[in-house]
C-alpha positions as CSV (number, residue, x, y, z in Angstrom):
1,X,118.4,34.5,78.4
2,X,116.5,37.4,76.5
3,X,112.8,38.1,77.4
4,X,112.5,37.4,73.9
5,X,113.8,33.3,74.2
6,X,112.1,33.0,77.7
7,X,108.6,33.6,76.3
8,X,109.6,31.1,73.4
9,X,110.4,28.9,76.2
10,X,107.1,29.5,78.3
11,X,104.6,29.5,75.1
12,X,106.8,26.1,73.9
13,X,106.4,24.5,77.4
14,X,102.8,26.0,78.3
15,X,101.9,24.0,74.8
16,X,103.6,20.8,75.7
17,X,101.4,21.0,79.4
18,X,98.3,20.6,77.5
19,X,100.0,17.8,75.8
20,X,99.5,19.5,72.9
21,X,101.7,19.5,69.3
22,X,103.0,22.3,67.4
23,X,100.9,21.7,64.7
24,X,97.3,21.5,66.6
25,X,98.6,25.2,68.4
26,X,99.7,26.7,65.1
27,X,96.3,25.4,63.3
28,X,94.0,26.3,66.7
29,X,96.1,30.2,66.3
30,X,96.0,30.3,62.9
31,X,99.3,30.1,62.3
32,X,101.9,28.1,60.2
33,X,103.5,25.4,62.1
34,X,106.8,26.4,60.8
35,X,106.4,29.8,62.1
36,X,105.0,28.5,66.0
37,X,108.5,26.1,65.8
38,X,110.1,29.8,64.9
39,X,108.7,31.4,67.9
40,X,109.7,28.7,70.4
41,X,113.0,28.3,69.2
42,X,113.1,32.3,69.5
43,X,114.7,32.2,65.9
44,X,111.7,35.4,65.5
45,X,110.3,37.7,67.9
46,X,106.3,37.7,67.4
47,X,103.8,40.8,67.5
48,X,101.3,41.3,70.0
49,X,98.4,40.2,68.1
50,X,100.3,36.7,67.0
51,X,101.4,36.6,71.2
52,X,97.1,36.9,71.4
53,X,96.4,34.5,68.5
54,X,98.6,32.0,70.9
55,X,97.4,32.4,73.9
56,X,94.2,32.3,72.9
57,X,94.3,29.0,71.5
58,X,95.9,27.7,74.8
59,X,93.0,29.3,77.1
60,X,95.4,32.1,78.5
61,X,96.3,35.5,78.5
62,X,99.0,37.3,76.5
63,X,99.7,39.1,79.5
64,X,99.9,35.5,81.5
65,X,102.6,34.3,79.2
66,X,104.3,38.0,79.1
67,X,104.8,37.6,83.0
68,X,106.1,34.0,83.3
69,X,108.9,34.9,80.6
70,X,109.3,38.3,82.4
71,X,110.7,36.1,85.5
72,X,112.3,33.1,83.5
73,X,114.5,35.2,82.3
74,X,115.3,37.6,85.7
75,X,116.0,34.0,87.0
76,X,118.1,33.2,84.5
77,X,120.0,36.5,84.6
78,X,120.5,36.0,88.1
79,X,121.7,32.4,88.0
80,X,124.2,33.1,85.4
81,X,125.8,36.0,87.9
């Protein structure tokens, strides 16, 4: 797993553990809904300022979310050895 898909992973289940849907996030980060699906699915990698816009709108950090994908994916690098 990239660090890319693990953050789409942590932002998509950080979102989903304050029972939350895509659309409320995307609207609350003044996003497209299409474009937060995009981001969790890792189909796109997002800029700092959209990883902001997110995080924001969840009542987190940027640098919160950065970390948890940071050691997803070590994990998964390491399980897969």
């Amino acid at each position: 797993m990239t660090k890319i898909e693990a953050l789409g992973v942590v932002i998509r289940d950080a979102r989903k553990r304050l029972n939350i849907s895509q659309e409320k996030l995307a609207e609350a980060a003044k996003l497209h809904r299409n474009a937060l699906g995009r981001i969790e699915r890792s189909e796109v990698g997002l800029s700092l300022p959209t990883l902001w816009l997110i995080a924001d709108a969840m009542g987190t950090t940027a640098s919160e979310l950065v970390e948890k994908a940071e050691i997803l994916a070590k994990d998964a690098s390491a399980n897969a050895e």
